[in-house]
NUPA-374613 format. One record per atom (N, C-alpha, C): residue in one letter; x, y, z. Coordinates in steps of 0.001 Angstrom, whole numbers, plus 500000, padded with zeros to 6 digits. Atoms other than C-alpha are relative to their C-alpha. Example, Ala and Ser with C-alpha at 12.3 -4.5 7.8 and 13.67 -1.06 7.14 Angstrom:
BEGIN
A500890498810500000;A512300495500507800;A500900501200500000;S499180498810499940;S513670498940507140;S499230501090500730;
% end
This chain:
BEGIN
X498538499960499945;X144040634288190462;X500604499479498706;X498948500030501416;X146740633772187290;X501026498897500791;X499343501375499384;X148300630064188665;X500613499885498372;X498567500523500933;X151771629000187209;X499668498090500585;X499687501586499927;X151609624910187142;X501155499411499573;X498885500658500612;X154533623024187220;X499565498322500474;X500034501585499399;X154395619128186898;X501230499049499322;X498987500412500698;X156890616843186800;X499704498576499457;X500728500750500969;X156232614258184090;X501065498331500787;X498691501152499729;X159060611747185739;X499571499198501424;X500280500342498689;X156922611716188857;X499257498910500760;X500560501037499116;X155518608429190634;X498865499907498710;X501414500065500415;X151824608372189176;X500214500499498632;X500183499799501494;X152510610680186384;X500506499475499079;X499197500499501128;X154955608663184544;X498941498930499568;X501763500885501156;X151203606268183338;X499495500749500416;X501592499405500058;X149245609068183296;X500540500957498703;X500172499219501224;X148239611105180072;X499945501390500392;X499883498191499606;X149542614971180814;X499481500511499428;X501032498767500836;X148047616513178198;X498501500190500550;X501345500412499933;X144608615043179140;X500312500791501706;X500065499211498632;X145672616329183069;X499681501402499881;X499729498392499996;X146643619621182426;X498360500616499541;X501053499364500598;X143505620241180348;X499195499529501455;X501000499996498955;X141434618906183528;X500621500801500993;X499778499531499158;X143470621054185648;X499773501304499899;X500545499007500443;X143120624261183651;X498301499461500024;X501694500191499780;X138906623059183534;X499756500390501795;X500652500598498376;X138731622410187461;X500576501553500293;X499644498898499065;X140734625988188369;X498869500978499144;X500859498653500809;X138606628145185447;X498497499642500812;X501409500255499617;X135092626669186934;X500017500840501722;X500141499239498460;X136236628496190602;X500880501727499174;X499674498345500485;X137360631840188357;X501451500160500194;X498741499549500826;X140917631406187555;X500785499461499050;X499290500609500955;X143747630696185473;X500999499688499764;X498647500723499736;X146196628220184906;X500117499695498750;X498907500269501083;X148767627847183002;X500861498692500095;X499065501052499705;X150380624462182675;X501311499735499394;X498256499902500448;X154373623594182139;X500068498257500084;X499334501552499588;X155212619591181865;X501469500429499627;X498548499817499756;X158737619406182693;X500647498348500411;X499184501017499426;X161376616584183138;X500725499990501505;X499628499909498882;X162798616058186525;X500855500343500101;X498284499066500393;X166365617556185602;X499564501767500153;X500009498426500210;X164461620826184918;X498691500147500885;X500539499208498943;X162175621361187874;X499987500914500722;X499350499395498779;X163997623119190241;X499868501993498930;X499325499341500713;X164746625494186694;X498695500779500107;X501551499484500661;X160833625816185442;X499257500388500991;X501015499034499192;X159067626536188993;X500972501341500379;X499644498355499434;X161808629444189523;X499599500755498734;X500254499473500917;X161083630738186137;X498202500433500257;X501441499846499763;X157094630389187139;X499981500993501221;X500464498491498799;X157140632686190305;X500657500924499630;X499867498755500594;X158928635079188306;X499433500411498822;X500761500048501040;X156651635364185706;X499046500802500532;X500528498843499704;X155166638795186149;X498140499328499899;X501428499838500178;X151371638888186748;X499513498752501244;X500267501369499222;X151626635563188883;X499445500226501134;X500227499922499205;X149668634814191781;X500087498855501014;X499468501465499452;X150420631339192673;X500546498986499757;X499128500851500727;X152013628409191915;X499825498737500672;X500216501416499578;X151119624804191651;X501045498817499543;X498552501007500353;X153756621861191726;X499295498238500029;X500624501539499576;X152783618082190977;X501366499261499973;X498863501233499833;X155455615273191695;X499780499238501481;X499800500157498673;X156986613807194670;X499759500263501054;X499517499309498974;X158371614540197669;X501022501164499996;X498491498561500558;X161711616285196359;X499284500974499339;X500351499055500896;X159549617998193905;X499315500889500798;X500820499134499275;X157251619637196362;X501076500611501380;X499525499199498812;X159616619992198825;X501218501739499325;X499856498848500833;X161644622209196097;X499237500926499575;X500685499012500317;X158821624278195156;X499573500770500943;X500445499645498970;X158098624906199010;X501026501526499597;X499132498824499613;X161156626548199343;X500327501204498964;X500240499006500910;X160859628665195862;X498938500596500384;X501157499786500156;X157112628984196781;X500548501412501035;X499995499133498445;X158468630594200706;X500740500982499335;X499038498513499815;X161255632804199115;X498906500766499336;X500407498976500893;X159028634463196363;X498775500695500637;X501239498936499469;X156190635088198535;X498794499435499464;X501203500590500548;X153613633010196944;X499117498804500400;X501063501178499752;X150699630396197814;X500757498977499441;X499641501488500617;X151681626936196985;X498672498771499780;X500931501253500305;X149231624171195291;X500896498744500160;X499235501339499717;X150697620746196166;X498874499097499128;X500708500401500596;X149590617943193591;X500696498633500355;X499371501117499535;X150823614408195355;X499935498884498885;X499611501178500762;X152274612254192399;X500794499406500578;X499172500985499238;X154601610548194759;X499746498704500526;X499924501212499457;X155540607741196722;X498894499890501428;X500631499359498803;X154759609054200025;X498942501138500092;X500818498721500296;X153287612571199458;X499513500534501096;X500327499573498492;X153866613417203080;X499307501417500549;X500244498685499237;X153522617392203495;X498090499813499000;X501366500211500340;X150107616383201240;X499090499757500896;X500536501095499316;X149297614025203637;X499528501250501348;X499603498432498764;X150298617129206711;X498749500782499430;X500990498905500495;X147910619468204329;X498717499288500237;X501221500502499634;X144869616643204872;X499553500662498354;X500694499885501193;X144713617294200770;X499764498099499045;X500190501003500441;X143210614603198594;X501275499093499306;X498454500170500114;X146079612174197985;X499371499401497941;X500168500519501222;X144337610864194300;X500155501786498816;X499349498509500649;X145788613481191669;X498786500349498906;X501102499467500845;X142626614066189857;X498747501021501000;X501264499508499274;X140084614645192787;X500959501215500823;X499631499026499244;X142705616691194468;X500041501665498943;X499811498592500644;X142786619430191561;X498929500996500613;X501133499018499685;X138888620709192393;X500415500667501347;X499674499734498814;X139992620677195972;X500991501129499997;X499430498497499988;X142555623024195302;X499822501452499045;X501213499128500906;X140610624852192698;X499455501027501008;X501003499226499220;X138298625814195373;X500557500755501419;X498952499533498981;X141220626320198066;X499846501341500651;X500176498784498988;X141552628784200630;X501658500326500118;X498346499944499779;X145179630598200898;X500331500030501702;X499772500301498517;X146433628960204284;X501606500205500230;X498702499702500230;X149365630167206105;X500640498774500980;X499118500747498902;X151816627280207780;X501486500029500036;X498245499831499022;X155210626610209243;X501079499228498727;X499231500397500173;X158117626059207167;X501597499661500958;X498859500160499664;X161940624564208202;X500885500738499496;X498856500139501029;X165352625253207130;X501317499384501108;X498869500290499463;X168473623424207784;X501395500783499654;X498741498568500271;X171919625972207815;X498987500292498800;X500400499131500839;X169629627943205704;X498911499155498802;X500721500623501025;X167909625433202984;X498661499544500639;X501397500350499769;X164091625134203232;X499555498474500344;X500137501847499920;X162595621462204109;X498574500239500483;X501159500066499030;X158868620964205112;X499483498716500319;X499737501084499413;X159417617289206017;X501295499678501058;X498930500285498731;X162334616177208507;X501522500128499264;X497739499677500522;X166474616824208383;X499907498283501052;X499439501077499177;X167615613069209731;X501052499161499761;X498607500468500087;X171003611614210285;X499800498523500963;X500003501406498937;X171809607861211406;X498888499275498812;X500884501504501134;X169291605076210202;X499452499955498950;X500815499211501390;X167423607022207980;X500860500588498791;X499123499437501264;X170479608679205900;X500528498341499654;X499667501203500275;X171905605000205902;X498957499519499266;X500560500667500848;X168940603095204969;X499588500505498237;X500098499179501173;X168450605902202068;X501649499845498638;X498707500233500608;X172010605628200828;X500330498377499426;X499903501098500741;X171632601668200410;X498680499610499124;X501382500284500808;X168173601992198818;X500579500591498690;X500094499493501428;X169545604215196067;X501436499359499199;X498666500846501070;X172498601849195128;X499172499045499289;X500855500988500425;X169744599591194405;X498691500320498399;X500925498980500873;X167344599624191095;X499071499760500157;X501046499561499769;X164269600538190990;X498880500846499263;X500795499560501124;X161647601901188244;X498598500166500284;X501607499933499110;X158166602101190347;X499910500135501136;X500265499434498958;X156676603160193096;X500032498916500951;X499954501286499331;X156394599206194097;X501559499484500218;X498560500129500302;X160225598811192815;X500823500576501559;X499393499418499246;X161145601523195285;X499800499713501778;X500520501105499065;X158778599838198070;X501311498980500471;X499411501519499494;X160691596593197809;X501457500414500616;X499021499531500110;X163988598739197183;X500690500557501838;X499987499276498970;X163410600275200733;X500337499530501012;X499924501203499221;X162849597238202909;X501002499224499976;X499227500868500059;X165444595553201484;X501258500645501128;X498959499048499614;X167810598780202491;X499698499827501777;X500236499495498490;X165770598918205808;X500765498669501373;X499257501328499584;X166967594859206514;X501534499688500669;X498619499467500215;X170453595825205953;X500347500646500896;X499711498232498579;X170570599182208570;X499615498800501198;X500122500770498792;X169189596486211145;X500959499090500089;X498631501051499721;X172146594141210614;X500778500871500594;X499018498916499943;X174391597158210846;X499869501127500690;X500378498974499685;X172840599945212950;X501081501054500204;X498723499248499450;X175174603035213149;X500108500568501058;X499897499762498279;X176438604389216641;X501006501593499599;X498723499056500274;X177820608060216391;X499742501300501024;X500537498960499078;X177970611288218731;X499634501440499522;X500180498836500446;X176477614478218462;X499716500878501753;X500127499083498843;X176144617528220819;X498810500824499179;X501635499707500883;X172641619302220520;X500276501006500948;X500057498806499321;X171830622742221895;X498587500508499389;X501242500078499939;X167936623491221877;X499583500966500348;X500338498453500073;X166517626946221369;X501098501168500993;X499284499316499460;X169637628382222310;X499911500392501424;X500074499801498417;X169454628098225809;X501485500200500616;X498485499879499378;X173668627701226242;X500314498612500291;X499764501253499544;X173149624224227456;X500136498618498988;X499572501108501154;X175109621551224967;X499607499012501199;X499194501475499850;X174685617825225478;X500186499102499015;X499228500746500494;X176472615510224509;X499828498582500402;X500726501425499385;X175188611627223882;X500283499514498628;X500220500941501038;X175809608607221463;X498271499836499829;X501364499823500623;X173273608490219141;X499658498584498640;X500514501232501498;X171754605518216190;X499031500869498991;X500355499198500816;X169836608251214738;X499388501134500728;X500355498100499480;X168341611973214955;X498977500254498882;X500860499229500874;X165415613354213231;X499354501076500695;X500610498118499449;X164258617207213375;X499029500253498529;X501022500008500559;X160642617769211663;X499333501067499877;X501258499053500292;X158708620370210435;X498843500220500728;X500790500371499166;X156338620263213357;X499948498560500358;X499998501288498923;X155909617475216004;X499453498826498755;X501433501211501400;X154945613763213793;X499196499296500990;X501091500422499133;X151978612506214303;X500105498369500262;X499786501622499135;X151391608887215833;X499214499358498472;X500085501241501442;X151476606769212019;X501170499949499816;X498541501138500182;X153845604547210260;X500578500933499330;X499109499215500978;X155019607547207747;X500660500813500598;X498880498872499145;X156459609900209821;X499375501324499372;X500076498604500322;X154311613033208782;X499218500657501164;X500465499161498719;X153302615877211118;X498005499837499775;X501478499687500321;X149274616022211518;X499775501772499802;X499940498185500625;X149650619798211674;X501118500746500046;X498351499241500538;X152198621905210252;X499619502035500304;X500300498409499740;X151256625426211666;X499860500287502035;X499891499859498720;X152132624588215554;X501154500885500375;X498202499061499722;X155829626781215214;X500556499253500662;X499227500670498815;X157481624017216860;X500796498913498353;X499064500947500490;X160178621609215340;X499500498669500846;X500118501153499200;X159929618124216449;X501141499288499948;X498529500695500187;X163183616524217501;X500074498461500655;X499865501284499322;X163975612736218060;X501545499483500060;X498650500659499949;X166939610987219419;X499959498631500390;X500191500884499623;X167359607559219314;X501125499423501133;X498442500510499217;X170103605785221703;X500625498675499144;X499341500996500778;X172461603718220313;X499334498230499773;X500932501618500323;X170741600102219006;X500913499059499540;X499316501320500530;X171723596980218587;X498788499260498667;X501436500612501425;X169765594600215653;X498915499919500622;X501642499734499233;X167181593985218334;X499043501100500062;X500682498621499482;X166797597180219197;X499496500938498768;X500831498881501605;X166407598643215134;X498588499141499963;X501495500303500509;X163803595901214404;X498792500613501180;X501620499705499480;X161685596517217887;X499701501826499754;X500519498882500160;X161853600288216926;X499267500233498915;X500880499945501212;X160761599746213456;X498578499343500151;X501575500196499800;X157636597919214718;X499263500640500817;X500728498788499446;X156868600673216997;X499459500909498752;X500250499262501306;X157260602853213854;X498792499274498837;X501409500510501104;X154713600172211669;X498566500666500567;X501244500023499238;X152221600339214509;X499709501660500523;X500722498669499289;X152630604278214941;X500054500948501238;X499629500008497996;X153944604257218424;X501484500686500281;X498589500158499769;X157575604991218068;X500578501039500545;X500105498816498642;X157125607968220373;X500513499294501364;X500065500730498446;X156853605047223331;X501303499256499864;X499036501201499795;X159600603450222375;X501241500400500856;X498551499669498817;X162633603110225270;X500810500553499751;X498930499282500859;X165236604017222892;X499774501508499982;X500290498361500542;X163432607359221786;X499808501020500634;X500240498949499538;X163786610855223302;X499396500955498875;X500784498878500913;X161102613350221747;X500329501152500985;X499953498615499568;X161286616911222391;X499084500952498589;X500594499274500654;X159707620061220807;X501382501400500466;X498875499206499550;X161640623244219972;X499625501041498880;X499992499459501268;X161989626264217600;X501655500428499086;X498371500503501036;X166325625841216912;X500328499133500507;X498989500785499405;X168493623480217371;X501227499819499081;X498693499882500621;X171777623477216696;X500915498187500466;X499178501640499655;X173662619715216093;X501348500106499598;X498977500022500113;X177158619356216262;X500766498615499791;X499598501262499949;X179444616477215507;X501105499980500264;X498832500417499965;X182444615579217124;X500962499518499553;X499217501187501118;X183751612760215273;X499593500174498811;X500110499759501139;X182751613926211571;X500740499618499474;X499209500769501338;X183668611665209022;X499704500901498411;X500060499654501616;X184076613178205291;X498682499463499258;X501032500743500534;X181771610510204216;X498947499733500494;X501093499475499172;X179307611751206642;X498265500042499354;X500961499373501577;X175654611472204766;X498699500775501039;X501626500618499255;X171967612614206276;X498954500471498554;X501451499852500921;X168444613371204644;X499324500927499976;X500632498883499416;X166560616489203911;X499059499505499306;X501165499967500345;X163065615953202955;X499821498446498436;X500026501134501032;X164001612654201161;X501684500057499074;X498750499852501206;X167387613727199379;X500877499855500807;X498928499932498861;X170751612510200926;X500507501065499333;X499046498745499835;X173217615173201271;X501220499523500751;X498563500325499192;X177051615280202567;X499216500787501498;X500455499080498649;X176406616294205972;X500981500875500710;X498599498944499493;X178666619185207642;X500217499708501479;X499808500745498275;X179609618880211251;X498988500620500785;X500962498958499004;X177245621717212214;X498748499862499187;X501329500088500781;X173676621757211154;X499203500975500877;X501113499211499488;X171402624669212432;X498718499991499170;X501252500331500680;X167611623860211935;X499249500773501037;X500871498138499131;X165278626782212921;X498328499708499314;X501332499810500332;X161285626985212548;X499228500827499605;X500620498514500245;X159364629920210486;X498941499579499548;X501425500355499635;X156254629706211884;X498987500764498933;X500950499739500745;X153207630606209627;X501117500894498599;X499316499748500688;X155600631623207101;X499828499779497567;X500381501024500866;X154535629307203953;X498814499918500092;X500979499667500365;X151582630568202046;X499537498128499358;X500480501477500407;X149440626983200952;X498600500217499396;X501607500191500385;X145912626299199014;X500069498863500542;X500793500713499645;X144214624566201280;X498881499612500185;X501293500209500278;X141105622765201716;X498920500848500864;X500998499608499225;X137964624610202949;X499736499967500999;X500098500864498629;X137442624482206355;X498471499419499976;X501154500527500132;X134916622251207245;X498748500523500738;X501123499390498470;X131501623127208847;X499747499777501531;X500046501044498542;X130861622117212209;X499317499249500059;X501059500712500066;X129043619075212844;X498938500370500742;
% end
């Protein structure tokens, strides 16, 4: 195959690591399984610019993205419109849909791995229309995100501390707001105070990060919390350390393939989260599931024991 590489030089890991010296092991590790890559270092301003320029780049057959979370979750949704495989290269914090793919999370050993890749097909999101292959979430999560990024922060440890501090804060303050939900269009709205809402790229699995274990079930995963008091954020966040936060009293899970959220009371200054990035939030939000949709290099399957 003829692989477009985009990496973004601004990203977690790569900002101390030597690109030149990558790229050349990344072109080595794809030519030793018979193809060829082309590498692009790019600044984080011009990501979004350089992988649309790479899947239009006649002759192409795939396209590999190293950074983040934002960065990969932007190349998803270039990867899904153009029709092309996606290499994921986890320089991030988190490096969740990595984590979902079960690809190597160290950015050297993961190149061979996708070198040798298999083109796998799984489930992308979109919220009113914009791609996501991590969670849309409004309430604790757009809050604690909104006071993490008033805060500074220059490392992956920076952003750590940056997080907790934000997460301290949302438990003094938990927000209380209503929404009306309507769930694979069945006709049937309800209507319930809410402290937060998250809708996922497939069901998450039972850990502290919040990523799906498999992303090729066609299902959304939706959570609603009930309104919390400070008690009630911290004992949910130690459900959430320990993995659990499925069991917790507060939390209604469901599974689905739309849902449509509405907001009654919509404030202007309304925020939530798509795949890590706040956003103004609108009053309506339709989030829909396109199942096997999102071409991926993934790892080999394994043998049987």
């Amino acid at each position: 195959m003829k692989i477009k590489a985009v990496l973004n030089r601004d990203g977690g890991t790569f900002k101390t690591t030597d690109m030149q010296v990558y790229c050349a092991s990344a072109t080595e590790a794809f030519a030793k399984q018979g193809h060829e890559l082309e590498c692009a270092i790019v600044a984080g301003d011009e990501i979004v610019e350089a992988l649309q320029k790479a899947v239009e780049t006649a002759g192409v057959d795939a396209v590999v993205a190293g950074g983040g979370d934002g960065t990969i979750s932007a190349a998803a949704g270039i990867a899904w419109k153009a029709g092309l495989p996606l290499g994921v290269i986890p320089a991030g914090t988190m490096n969740l849909f990595s984590r979902s793919l079960k690809l190597p999370l160290d950015i050297w050993k993961v190149l061979d791995v996708l070198a040798a890749g298999e083109v796998a097909s799984v489930d992308i999101a979109t919220a009113n229309g914009r791609p996501f292959v991590h969670q849309f979430s409004a309430g604790l999560h757009a809050r604690m995100v909104r006071m993490r990024n008033q805060m500074n922060f220059a490392s992956r440890i920076g952003k750590i501390r940056a997080s907790t501090s934000a997460a301290f804060g949302v438990m003094l303050d938990p927000p209380r707001f209503e929404v009306i939900f309507d769930i694979d269009g069945d006709g049937r709205s309800d209507e319930r105070p809410v402290s937060a809402i998250s809708v996922s790229n497939n069901p998450l699995g039972n850990n502290s990060l919040f990523f799906a274990d498999r992303v090729d079930t066609g299902q959304l995963g939706v959570y609603l919390a009930d309104p919390l008091e400070p008690t009630g954020v911290g004992k949910l966040a130690f459900d959430i350390l320990r993995g659990r936060f499925k069991e917790n009293e507060a939390v209604t899970a469901s599974t689905a393939r739309t849902v449509h959220l509405h907001f009654p009371r919509h404030r202007k200054g309304a925020a939530c989260v798509l795949d890590g990035e706040l956003l103004r939030m609108p009053a309506d939000v339709e989030l829909k599931i396109h199942p096997g949709e999102l071409k991926v290099l993934a790892p080999p399957p394994q043998p049987a024991a």
